[in-house]
KOLPA-553414 format. One record per residue (C-alpha): residue in three letters; x, y, z. Coordinates in nm, 3 decimals, m for minus. Layout:
BEGIN
<mardo><aa>ALA</aa><X>X</X><Y>Y</Y><Z>Z</Z></mardo>
...
This chain:
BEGIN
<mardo><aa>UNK</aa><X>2.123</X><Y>6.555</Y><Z>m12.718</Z></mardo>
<mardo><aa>UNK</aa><X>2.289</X><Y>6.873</Y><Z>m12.546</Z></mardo>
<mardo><aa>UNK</aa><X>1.983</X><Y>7.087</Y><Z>m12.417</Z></mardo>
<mardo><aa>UNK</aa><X>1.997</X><Y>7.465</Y><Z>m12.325</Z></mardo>
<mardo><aa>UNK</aa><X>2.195</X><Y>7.594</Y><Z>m12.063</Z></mardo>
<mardo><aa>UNK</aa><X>2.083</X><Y>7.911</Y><Z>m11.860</Z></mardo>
<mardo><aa>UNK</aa><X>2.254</X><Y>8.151</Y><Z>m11.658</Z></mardo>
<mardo><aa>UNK</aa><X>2.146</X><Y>8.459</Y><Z>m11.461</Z></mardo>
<mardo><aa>UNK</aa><X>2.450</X><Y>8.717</Y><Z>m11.396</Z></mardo>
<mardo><aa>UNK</aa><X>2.320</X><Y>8.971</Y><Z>m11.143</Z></mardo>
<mardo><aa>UNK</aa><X>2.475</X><Y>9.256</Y><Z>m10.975</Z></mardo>
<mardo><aa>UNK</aa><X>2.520</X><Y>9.627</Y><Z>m10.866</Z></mardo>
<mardo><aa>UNK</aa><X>2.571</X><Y>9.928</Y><Z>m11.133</Z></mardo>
<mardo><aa>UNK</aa><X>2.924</X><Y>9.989</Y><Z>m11.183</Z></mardo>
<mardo><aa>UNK</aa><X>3.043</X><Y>9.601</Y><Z>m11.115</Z></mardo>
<mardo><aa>UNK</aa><X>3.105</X><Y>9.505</Y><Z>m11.455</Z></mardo>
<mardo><aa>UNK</aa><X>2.808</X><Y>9.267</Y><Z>m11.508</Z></mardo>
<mardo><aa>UNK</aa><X>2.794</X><Y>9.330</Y><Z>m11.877</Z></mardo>
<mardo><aa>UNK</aa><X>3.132</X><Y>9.281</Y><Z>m11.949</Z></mardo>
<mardo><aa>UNK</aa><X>3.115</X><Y>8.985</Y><Z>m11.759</Z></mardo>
<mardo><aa>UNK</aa><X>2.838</X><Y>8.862</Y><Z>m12.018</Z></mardo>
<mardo><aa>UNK</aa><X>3.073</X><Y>8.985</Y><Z>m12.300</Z></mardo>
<mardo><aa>UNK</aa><X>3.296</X><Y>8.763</Y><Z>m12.214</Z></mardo>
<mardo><aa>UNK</aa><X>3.099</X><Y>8.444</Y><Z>m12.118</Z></mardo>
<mardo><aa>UNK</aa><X>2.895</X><Y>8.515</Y><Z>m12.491</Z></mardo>
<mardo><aa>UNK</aa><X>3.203</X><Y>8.534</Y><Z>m12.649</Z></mardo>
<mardo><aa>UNK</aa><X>3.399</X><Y>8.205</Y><Z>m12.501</Z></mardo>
<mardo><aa>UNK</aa><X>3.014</X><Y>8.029</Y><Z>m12.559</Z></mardo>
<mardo><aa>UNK</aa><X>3.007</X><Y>8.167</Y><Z>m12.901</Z></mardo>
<mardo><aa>UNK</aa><X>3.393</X><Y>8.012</Y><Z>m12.974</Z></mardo>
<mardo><aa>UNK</aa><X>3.279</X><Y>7.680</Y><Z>m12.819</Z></mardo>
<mardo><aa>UNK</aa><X>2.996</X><Y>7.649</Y><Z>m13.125</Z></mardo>
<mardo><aa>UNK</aa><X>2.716</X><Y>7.750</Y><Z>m12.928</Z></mardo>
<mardo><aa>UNK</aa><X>2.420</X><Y>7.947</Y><Z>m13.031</Z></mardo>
<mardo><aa>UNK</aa><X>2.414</X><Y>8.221</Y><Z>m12.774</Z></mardo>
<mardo><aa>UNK</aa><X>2.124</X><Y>8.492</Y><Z>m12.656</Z></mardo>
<mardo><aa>UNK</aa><X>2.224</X><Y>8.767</Y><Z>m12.409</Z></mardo>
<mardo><aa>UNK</aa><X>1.954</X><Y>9.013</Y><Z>m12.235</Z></mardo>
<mardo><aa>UNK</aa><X>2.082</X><Y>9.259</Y><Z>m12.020</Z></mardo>
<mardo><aa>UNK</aa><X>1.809</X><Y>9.408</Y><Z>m11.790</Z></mardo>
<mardo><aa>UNK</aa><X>1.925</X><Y>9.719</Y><Z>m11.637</Z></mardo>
<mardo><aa>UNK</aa><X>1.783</X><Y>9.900</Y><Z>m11.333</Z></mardo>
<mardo><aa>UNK</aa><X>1.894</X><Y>10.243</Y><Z>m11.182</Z></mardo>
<mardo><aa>UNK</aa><X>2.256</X><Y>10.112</Y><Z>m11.287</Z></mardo>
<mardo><aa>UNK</aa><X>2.407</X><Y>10.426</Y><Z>m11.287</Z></mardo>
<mardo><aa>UNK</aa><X>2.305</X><Y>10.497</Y><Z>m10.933</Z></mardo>
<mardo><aa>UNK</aa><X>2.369</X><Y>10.167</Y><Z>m10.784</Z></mardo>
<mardo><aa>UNK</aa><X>2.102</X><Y>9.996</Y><Z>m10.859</Z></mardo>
<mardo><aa>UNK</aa><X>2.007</X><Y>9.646</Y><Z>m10.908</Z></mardo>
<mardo><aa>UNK</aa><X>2.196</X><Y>9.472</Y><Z>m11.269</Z></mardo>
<mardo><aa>UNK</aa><X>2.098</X><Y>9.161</Y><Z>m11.422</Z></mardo>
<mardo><aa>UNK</aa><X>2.168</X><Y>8.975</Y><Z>m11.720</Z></mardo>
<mardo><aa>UNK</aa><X>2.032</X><Y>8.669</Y><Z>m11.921</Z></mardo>
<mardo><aa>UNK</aa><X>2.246</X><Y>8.430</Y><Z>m12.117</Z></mardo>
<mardo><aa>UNK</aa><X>2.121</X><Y>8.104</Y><Z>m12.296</Z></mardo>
<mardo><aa>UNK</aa><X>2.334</X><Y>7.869</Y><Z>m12.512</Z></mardo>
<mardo><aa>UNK</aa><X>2.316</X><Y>7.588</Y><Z>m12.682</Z></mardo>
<mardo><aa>UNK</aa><X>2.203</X><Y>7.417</Y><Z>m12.994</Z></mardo>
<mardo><aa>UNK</aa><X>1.980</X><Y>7.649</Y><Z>m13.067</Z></mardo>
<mardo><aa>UNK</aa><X>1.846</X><Y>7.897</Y><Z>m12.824</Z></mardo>
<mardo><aa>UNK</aa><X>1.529</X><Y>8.090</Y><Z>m12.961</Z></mardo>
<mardo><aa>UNK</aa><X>1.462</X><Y>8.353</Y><Z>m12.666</Z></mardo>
<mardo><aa>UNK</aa><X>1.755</X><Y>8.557</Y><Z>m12.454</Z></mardo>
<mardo><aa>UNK</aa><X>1.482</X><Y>8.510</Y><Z>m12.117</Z></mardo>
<mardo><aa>UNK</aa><X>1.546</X><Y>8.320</Y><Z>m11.834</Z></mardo>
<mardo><aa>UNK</aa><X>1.219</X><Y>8.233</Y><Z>m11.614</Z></mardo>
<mardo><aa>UNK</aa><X>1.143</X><Y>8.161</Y><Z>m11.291</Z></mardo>
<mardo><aa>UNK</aa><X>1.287</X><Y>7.817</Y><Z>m11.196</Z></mardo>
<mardo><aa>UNK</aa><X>1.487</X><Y>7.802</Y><Z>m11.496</Z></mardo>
<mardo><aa>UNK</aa><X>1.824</X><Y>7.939</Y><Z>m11.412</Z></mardo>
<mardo><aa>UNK</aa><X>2.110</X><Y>7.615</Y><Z>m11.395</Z></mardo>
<mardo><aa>UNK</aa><X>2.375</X><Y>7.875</Y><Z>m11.227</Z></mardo>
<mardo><aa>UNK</aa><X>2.346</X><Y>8.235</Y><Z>m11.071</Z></mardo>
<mardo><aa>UNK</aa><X>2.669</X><Y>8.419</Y><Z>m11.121</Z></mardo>
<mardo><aa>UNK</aa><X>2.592</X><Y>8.698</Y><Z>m10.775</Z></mardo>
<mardo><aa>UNK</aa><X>2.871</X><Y>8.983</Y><Z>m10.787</Z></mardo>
<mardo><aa>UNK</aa><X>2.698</X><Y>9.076</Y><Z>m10.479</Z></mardo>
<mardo><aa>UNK</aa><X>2.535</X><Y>8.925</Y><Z>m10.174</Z></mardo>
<mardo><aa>UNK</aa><X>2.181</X><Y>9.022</Y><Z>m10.140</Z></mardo>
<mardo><aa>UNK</aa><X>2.126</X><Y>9.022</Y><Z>m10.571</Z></mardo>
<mardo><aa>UNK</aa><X>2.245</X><Y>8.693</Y><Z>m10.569</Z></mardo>
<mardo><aa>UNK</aa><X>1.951</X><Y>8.566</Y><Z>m10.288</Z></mardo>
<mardo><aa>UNK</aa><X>1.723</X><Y>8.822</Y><Z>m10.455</Z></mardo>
<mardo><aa>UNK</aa><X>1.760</X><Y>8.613</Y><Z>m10.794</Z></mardo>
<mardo><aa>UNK</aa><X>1.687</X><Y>8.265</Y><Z>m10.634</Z></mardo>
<mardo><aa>UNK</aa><X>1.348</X><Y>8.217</Y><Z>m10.745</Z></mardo>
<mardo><aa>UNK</aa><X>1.504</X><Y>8.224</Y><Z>m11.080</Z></mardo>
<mardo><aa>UNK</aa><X>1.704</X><Y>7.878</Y><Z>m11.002</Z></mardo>
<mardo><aa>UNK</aa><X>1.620</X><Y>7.557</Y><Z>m11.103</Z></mardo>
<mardo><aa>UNK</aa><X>1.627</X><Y>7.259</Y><Z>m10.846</Z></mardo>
<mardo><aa>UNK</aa><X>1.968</X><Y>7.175</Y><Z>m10.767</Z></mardo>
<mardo><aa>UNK</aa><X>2.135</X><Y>7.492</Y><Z>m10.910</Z></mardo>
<mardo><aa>UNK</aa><X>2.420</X><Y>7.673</Y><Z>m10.823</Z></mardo>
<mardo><aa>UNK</aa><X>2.530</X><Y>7.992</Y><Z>m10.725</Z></mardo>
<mardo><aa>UNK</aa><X>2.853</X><Y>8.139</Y><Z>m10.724</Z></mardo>
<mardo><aa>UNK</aa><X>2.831</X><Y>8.429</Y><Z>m10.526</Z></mardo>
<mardo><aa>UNK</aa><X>3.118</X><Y>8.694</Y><Z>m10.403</Z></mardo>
<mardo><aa>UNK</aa><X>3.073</X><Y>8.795</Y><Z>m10.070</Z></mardo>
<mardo><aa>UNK</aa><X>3.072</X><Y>9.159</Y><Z>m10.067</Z></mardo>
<mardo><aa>UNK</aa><X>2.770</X><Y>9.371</Y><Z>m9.964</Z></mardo>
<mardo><aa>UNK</aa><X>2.697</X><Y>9.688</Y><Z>m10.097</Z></mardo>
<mardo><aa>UNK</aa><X>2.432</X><Y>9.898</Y><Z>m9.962</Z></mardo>
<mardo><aa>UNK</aa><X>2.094</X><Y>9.967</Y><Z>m10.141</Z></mardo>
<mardo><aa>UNK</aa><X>1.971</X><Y>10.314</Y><Z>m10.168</Z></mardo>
<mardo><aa>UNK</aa><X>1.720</X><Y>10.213</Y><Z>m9.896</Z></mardo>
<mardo><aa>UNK</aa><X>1.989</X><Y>10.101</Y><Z>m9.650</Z></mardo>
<mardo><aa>UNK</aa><X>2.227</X><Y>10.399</Y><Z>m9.745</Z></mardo>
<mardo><aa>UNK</aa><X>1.901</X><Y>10.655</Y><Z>m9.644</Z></mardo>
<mardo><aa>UNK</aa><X>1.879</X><Y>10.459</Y><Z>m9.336</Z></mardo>
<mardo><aa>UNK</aa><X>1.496</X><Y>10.319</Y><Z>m9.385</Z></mardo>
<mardo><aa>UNK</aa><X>1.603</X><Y>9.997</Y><Z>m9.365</Z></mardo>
<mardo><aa>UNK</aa><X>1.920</X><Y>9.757</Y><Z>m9.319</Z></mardo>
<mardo><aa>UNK</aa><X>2.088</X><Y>9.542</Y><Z>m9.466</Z></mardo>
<mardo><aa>UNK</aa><X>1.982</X><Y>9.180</Y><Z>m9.417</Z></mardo>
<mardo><aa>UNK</aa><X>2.221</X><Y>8.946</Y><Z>m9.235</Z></mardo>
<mardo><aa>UNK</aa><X>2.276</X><Y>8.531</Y><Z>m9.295</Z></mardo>
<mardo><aa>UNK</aa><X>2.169</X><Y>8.593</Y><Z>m9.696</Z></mardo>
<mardo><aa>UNK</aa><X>2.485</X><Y>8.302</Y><Z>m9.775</Z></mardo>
<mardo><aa>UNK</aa><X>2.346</X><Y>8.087</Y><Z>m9.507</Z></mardo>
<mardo><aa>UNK</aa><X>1.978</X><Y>8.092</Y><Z>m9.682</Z></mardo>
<mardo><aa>UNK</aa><X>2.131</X><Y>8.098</Y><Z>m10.052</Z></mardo>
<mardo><aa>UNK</aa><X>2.355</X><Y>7.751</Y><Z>m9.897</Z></mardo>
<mardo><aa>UNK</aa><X>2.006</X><Y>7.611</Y><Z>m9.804</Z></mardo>
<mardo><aa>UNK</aa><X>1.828</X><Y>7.616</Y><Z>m10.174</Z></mardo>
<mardo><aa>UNK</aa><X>2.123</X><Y>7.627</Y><Z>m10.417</Z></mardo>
<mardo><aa>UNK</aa><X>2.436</X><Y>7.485</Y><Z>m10.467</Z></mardo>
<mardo><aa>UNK</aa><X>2.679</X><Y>7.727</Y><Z>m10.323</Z></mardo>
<mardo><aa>UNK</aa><X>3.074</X><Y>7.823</Y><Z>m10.418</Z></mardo>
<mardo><aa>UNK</aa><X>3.074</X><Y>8.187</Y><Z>m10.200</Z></mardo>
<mardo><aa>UNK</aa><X>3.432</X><Y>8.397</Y><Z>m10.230</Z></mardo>
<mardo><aa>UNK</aa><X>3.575</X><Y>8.661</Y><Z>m10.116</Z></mardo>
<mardo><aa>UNK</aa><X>3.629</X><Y>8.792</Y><Z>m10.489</Z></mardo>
<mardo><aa>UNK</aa><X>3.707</X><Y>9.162</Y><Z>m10.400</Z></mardo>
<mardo><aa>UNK</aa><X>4.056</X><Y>9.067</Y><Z>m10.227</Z></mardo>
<mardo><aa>UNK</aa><X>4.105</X><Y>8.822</Y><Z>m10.524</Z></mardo>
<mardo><aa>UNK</aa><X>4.055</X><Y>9.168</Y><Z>m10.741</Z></mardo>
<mardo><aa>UNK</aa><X>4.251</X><Y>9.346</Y><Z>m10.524</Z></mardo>
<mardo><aa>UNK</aa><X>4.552</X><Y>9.105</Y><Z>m10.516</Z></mardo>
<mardo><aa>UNK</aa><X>4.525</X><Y>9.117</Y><Z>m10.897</Z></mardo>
<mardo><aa>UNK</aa><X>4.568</X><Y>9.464</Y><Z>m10.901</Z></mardo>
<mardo><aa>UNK</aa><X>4.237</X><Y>9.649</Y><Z>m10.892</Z></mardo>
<mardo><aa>UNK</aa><X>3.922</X><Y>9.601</Y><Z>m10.729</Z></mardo>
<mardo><aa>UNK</aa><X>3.703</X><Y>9.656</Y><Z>m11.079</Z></mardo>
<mardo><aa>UNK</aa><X>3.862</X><Y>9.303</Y><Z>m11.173</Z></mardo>
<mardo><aa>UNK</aa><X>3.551</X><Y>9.139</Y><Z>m10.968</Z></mardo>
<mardo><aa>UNK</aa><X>3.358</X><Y>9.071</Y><Z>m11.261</Z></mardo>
<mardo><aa>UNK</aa><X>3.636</X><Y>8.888</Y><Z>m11.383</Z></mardo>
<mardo><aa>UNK</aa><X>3.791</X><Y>8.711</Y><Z>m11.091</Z></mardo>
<mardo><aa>UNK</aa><X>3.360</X><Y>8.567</Y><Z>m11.063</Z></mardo>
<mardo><aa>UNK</aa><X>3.385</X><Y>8.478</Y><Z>m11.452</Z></mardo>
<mardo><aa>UNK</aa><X>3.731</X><Y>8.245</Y><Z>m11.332</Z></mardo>
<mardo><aa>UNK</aa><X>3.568</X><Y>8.037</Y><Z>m11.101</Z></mardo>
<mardo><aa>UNK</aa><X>3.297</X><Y>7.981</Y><Z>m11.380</Z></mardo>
<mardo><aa>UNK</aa><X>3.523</X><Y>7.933</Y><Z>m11.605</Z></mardo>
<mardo><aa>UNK</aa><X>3.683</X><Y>7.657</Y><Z>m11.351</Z></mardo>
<mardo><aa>UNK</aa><X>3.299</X><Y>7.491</Y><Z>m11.375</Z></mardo>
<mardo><aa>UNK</aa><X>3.274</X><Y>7.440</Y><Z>m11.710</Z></mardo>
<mardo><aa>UNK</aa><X>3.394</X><Y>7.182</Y><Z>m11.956</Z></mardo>
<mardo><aa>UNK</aa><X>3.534</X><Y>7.499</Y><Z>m12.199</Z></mardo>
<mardo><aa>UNK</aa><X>3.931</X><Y>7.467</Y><Z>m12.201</Z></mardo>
<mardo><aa>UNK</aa><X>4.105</X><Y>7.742</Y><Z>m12.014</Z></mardo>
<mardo><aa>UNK</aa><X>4.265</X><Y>7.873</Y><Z>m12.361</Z></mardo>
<mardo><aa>UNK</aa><X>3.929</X><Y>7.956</Y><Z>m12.531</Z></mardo>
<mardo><aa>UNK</aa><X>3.875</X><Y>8.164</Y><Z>m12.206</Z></mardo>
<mardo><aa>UNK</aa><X>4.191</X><Y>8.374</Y><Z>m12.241</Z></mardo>
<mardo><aa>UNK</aa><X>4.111</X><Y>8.373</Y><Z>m12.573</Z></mardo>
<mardo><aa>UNK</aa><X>3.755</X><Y>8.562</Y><Z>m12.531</Z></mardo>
<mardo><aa>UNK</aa><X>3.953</X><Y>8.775</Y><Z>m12.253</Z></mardo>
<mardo><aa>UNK</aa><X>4.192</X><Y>8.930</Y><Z>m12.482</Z></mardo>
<mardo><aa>UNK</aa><X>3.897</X><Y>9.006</Y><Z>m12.724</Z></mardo>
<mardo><aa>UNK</aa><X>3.665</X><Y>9.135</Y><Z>m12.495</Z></mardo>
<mardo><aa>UNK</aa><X>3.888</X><Y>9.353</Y><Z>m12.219</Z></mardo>
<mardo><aa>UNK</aa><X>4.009</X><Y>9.680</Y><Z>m12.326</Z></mardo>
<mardo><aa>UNK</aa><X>4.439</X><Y>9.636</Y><Z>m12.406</Z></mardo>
<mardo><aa>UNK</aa><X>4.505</X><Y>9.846</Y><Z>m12.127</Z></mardo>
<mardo><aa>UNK</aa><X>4.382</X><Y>9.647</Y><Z>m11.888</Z></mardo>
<mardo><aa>UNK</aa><X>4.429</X><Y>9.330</Y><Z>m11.998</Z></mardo>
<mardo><aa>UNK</aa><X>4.678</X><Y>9.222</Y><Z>m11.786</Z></mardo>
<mardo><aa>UNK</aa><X>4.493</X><Y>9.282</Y><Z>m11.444</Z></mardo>
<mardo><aa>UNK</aa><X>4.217</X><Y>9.090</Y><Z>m11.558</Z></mardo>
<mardo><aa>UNK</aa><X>4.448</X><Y>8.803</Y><Z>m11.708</Z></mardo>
<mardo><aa>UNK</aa><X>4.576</X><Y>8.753</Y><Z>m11.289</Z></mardo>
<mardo><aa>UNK</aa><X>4.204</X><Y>8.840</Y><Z>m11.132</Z></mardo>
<mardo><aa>UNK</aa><X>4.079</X><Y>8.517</Y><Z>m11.415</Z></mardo>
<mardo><aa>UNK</aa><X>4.372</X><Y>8.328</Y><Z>m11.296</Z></mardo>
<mardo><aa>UNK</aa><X>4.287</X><Y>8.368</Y><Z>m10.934</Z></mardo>
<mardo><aa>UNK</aa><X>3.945</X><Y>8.297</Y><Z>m10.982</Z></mardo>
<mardo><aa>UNK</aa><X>3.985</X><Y>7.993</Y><Z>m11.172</Z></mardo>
<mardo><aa>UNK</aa><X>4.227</X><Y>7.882</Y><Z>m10.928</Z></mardo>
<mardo><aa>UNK</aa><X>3.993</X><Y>7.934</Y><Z>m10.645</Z></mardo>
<mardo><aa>UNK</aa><X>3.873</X><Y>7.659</Y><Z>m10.382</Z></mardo>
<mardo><aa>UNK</aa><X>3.546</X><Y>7.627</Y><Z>m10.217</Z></mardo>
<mardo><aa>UNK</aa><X>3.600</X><Y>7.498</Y><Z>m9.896</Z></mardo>
C-alpha cells in the first residue's frame, strides 16, 4: 500500500518557491496522485521567510505538514532550510542550495548570520547541499534556482524525466522556458559528493 508522501519547500520572497510547488503539484498530479499544496507566506515581498506544503498520494485529506512529518525539505536557502528541521521525519532529507541571504535582522546589523548551518543540517537529515545559484547562472539566469533545486528532486524520485519536462512546459511562462529547461537539466544532472 503506497502511503503519503510529504514535502516542505521553504525559502526567501522572490526565489520562486511557489512556482517551484507548481511544478512539483503538477508532475505529482500527472503521475495519478492526489495532491494538496499550502503555501504559507511571510513578509515575502520584503524578503521574508517562504514556505510551502505539498502532500501526495492515494488520497491526501489535509495540505499540512507537522512537526516530524516532513520525508524531504526542498531549502532554496541556507538558514530556512535548518530553520524547517523540526519539521523532518527521522531519516529525512534535505536538499538544500547553498546560498545565504541575509534576514532583515542581519541586514540592520542586530544580529549575524549564523555560520556551520550545512554542518548541523548534515548531522540530523540526510543531506544533498549545491551550489544551485551558479547552476542558475550557467543556465542563463540566476531566478532559475527554484528550478535547478526542483532537478535534483526530480533526479530523487521514481517520476520519469519526461513527465517532468512535461509539467515544465505547462507550468513556466513560454518566454522563459528554455532557461529553465537547462537550469532542470543541470540540476537533475547534479552529483552530491
Amino acid at each position: 500500500m503506497q502511503t503519503t508522501k510529504q514535502i516542505m519547500i521553504v525559502g526567501v520572497g522572490g526565489q520562486g518557491t511557489l512556482l517551484a510547488s507548481r511544478i512539483l503539484g503538477n508532475v505529482l498530479v500527472r503521475a495519478g496522485y492526489d495532491v494538496k499544496l499550502s503555501e504559507v507566506h511571510g513578509m515575502s515581498q520584503r524578503g521574508g521567510s517562504v514556505v510551502t506544503y505539498v502532500k501526495y498520494g492515494p488520497v491526501v485529506y489535509s495540505p499540512i505538514v507537522g512537526p516530524g512529518e516532513a520525508d524531504l525539505i526542498l531549502g532554496f536557502e541556507q538558514l530556512e532550510a535548518y530553520r524547517a528541521l523540526p519539521y523532518l521525519k527521522k531519516g529525512g532529507t534535505v536538499i538544500a542550495g547553498t546560498q545565504k541571504i541575509d534576514p532583515m535582522p542581519v541586514i540592520t546589523g542586530a544580529a549575524r548570520y549564523p555560520e556551520g548551518l550545512l554542518e548541523e543540517i548534515r548531522e540530523k537529515a540526510n543531506l544533498i547541499a549545491l551550489d544551485a545559484l551558479s547552476l542558475a547562472r550557467q543556465a542563463g539566469t540566476e531566478k532559475a534556482v527554484n528550478v535547478v533545486l526542483i532537478g535534483v528532486l526530480a533526479a530523487q524520485t521514481e517520476i520519469p524525466k519526461e513527465q517532468w519536462i512535461a509539467a515544465l512546459k505547462e507550468t513556466v511562462p513560454p518566454r522563459f522556458l528554455e532557461m529553465n529547461l537547462s537550469a532542470f537539466d543541470l540540476g537533475y544532472g547534479y552529483r552530491n559528493v
